[in-house]
Backbone bond lengths (Angstrom), bond angles and torsions (degrees), N, CA, C in turn:
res aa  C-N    CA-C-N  psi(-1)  N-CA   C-N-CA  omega(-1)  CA-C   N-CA-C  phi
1 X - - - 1.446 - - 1.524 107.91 -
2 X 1.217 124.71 121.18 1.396 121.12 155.57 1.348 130.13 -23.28
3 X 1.298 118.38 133.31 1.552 112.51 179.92 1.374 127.70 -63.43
4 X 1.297 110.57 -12.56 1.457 134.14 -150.10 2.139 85.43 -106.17
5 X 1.049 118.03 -17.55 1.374 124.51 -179.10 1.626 94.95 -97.76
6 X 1.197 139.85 -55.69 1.457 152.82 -179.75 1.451 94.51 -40.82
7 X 1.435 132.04 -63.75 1.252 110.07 179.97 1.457 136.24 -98.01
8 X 1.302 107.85 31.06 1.610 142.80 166.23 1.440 118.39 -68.44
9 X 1.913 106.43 -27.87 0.974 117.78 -174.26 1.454 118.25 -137.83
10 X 1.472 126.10 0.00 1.069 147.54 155.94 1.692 119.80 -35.53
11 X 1.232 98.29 -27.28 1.929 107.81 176.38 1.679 98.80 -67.73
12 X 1.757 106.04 -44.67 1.913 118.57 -162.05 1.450 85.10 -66.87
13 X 1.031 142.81 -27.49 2.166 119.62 -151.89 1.622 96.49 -98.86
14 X 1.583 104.30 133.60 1.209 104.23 178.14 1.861 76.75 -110.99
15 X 1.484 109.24 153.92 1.441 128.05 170.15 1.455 114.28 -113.47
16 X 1.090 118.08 -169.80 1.293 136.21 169.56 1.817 116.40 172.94
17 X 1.348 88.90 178.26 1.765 77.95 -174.16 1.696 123.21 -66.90
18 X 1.163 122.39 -21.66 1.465 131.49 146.89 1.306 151.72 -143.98
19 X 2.024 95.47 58.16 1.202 132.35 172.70 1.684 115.09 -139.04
20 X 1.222 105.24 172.55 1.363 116.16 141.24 1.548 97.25 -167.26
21 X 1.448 120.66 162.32 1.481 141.59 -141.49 1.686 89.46 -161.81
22 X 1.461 108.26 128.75 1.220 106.84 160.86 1.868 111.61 -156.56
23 X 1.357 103.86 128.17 1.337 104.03 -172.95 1.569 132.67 -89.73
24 X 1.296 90.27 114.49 1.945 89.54 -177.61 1.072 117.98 -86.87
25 X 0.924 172.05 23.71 1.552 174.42 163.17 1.115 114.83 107.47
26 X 1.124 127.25 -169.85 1.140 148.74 133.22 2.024 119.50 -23.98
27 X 1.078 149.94 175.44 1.175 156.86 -156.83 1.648 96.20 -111.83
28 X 1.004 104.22 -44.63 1.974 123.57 -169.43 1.678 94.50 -77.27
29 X 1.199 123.88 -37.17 1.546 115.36 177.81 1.499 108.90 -84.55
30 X 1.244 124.60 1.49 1.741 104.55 -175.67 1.274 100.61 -92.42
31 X 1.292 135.10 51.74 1.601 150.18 138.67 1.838 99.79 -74.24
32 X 1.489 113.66 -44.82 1.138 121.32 -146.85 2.045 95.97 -76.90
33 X 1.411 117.02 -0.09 1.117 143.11 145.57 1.304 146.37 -60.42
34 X 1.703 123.61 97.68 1.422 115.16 -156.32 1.637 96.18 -113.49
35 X 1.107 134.38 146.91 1.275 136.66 148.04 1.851 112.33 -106.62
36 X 1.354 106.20 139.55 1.360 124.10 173.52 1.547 109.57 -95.91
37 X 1.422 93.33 83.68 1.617 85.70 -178.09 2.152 123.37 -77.99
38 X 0.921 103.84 107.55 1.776 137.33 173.94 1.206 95.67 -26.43
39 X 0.883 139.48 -50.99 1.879 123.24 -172.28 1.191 110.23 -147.93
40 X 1.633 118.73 18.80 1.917 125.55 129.79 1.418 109.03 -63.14
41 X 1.515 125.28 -45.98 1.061 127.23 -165.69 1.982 106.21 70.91
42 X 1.416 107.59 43.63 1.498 96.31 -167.10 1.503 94.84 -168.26
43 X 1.537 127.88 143.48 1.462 138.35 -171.54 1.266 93.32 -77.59
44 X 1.618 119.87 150.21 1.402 136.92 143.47 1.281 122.73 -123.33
45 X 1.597 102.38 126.17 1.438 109.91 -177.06 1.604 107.89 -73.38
46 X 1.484 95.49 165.54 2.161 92.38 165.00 1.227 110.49 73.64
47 X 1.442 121.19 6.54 1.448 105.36 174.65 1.287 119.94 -147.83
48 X 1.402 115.96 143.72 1.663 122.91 -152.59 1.739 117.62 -130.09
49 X 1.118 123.15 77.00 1.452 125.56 160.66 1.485 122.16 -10.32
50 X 0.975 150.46 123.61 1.897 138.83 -164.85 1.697 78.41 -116.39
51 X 1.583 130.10 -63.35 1.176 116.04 -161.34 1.625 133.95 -3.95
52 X 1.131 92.10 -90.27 1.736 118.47 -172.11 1.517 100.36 -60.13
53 X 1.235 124.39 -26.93 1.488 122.11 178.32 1.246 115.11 -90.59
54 X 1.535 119.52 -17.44 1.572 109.18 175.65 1.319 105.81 -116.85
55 X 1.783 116.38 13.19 1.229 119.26 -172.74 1.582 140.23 43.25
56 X 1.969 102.01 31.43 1.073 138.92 155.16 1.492 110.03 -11.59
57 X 1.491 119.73 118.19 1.993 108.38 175.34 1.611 94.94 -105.45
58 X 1.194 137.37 -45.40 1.268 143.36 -168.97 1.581 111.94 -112.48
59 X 0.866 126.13 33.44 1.388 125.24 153.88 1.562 119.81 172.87
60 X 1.785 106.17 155.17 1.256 113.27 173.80 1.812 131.47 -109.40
61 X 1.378 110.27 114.06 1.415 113.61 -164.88 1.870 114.14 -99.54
62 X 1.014 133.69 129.20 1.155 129.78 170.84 1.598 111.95 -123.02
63 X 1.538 113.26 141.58 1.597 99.87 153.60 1.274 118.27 -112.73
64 X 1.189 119.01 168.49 1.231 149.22 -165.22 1.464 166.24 -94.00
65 X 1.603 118.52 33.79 1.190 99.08 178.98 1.667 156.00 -92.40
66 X 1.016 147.21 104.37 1.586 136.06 -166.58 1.665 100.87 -99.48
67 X 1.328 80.31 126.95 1.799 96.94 172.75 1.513 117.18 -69.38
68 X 1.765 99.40 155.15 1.309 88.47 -168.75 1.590 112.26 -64.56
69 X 1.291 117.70 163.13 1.673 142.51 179.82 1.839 95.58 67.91
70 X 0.870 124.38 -12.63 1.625 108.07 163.55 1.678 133.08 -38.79
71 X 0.810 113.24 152.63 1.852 101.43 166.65 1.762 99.62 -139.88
72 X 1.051 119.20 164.48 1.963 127.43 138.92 1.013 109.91 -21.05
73 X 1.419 156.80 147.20 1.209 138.37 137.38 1.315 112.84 -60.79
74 X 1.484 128.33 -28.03 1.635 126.31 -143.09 2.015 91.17 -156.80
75 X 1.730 82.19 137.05 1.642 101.24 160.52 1.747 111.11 -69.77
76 X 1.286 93.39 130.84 1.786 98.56 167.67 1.429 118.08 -134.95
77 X 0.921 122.84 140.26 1.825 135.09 149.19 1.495 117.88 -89.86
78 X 1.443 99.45 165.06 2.260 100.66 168.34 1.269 83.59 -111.93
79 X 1.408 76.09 169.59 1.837 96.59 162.91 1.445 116.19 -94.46
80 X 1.180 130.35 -28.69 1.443 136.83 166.33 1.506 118.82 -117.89
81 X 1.003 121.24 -23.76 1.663 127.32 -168.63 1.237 107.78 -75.71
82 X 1.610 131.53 135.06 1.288 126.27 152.78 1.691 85.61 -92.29
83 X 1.235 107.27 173.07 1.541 136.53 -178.08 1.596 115.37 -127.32
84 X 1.317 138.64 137.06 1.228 138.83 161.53 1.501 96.09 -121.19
85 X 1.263 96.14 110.73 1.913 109.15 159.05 1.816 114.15 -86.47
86 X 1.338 104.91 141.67 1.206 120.93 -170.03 1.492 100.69 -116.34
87 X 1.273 129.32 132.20 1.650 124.18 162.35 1.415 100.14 -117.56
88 X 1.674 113.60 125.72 1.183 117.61 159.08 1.439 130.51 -106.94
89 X 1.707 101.08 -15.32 1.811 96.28 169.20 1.502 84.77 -158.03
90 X 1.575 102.42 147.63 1.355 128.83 158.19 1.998 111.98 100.53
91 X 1.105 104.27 161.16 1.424 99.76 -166.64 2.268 111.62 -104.13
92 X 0.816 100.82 166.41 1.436 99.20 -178.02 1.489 112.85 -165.74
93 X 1.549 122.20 -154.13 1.177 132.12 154.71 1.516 108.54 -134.51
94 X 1.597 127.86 172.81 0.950 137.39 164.40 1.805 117.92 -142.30
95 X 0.992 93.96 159.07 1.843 86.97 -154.49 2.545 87.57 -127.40
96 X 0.711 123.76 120.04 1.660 114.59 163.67 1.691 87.08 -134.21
97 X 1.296 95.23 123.24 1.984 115.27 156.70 1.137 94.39 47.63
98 X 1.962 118.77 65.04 1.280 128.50 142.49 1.288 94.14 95.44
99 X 1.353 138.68 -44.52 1.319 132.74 -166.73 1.197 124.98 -100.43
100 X 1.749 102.04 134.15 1.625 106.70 -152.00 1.722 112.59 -105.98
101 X 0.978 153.66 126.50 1.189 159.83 -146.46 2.092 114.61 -151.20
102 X 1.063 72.91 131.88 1.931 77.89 171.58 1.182 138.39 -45.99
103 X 1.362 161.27 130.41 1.393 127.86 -171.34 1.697 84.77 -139.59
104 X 1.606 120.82 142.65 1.396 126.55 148.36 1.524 108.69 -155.44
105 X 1.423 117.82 -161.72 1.445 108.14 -165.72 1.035 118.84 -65.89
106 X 1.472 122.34 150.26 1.483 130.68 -167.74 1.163 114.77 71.17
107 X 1.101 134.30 -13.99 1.642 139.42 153.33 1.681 104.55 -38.39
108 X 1.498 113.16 119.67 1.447 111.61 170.61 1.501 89.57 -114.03
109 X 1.629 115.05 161.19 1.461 119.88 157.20 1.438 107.44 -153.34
110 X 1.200 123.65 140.88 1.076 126.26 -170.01 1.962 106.85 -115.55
111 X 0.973 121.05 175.46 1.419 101.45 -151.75 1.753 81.43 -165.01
112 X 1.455 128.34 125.85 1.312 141.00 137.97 1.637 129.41 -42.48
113 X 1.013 124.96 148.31 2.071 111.83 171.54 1.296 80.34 -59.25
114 X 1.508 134.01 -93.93 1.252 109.89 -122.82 1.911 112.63 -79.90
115 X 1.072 118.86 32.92 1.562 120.41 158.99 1.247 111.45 -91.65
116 X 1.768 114.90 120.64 1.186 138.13 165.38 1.526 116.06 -50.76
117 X 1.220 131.25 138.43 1.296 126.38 -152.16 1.351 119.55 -146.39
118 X 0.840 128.31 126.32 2.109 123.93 177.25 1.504 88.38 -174.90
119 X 1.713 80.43 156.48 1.364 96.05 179.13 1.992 99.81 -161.95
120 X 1.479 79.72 164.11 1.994 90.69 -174.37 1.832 110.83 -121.31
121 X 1.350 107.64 177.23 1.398 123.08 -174.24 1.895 87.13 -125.33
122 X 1.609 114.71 74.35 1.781 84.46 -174.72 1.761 92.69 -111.16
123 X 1.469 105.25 71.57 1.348 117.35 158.61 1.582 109.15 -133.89
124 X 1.549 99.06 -169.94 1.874 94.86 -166.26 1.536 97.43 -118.94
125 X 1.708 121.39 35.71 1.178 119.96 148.48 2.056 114.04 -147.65
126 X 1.218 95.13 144.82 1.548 96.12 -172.81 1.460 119.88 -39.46
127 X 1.547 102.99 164.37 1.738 107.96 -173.26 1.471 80.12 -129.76
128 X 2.037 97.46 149.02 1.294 107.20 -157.05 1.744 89.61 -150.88
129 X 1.525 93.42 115.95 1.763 88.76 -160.83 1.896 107.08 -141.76
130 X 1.029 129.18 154.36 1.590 148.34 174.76 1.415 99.37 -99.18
131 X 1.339 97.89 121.44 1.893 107.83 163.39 1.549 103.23 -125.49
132 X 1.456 121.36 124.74 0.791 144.34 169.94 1.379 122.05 -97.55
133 X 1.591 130.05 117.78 1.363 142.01 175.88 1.076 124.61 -84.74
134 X 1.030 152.74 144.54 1.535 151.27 118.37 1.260 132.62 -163.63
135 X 1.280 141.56 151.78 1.518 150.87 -127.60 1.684 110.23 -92.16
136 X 1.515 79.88 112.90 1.820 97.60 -159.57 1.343 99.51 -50.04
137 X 1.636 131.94 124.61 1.516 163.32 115.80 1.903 80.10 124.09
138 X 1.375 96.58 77.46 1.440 108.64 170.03 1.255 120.56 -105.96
139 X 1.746 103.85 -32.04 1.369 118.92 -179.63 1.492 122.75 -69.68
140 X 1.002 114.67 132.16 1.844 109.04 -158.61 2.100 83.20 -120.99
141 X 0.994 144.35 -5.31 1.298 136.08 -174.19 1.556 120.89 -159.71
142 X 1.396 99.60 137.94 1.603 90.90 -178.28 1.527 118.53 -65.33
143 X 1.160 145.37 -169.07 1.432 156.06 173.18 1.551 107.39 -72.52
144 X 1.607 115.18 -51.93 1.036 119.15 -178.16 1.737 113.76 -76.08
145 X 1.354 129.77 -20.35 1.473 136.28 141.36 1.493 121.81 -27.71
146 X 1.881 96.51 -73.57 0.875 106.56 -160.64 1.953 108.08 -71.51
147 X 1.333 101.61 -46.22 1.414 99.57 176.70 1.675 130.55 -14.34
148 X 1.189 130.68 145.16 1.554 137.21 146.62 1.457 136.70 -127.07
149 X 0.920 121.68 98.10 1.840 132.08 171.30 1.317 109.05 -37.59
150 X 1.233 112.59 119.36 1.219 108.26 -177.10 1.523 110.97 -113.78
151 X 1.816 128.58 156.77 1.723 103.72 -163.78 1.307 105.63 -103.57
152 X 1.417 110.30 13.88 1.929 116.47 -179.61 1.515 92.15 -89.64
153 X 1.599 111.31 131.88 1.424 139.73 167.94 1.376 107.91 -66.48
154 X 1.488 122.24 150.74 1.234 123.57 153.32 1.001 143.18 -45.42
155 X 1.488 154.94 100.90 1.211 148.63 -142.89 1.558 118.98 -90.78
156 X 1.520 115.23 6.47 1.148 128.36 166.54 1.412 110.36 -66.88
């Protein structure tokens, strides 16, 4: 993301010593979201980088919207990233290495670097989705491993 976008939104992040929180709207406002895509050479609406704004070290989060009848223009792979896509509203398709499959809410898919990837909105209301990044066989521990109980109560 441009730096010049980083502090566009620098007012939204509240921090703390091991957090930061930053609020994007509503689902219906992440239109109000442009990305400058770097080697499209071309704006995209509906979509929001979390990285650099929540100062993310191990992973990359975006949300999501594509209007209805939109598609990708273009198949892509990473070079290191697997991806987990999240759908929380609206219906579509999704296509990885030729094969095409349904996608609507609650649809998870998880996706390898080297799976080719695109996907569409071919209904007559928007698809509104979470892509999640991070560096395929990065994870060294489960949740329940890694976890710790701590004996301080909630202060609510």
């Amino acid at each position: 993301m441009p730096i010049q976008e980083l502090k566009k939104y620098s007012s939204q992040v509240k921090t703390g010593q091991n957090f930061s929180a930053f609020d994007a709207g509503s689902l219906e406002d992440l239109f109000q979201y442009e990305l400058q895509h770097p080697r499209l050479n071309r704006t995209v609406k509906g979509k929001l980088f979390l990285r650099e704004i929540l100062d993310l070290t191990s992973m990359q989060v975006s949300l999501n919207r594509l209007p209805a009848g939109a598609a990708v223009p273009f198949i892509h792979k990473h070079k290191q990233n697997e991806e987990l896509y999240i759908f929380i509203k609206g219906n579509g398709q999704m296509q990885v290495d030729g094969e095409t499959f349904d996608i609507k809410e609650g649809t998870v898919v998880r996706i390898a670097p080297d799976g080719g990837r695109v996907w569409r909105n071919n209904s007559s209301e928007d698809l509104y989705y979470i892509v999640i990044q991070g560096k395929d066989g990065s994870l060294s521990q489960d949740t329940f491993d890694d976890g710790i109980p701590l004996e301080t109560p909630p202060s609510w």
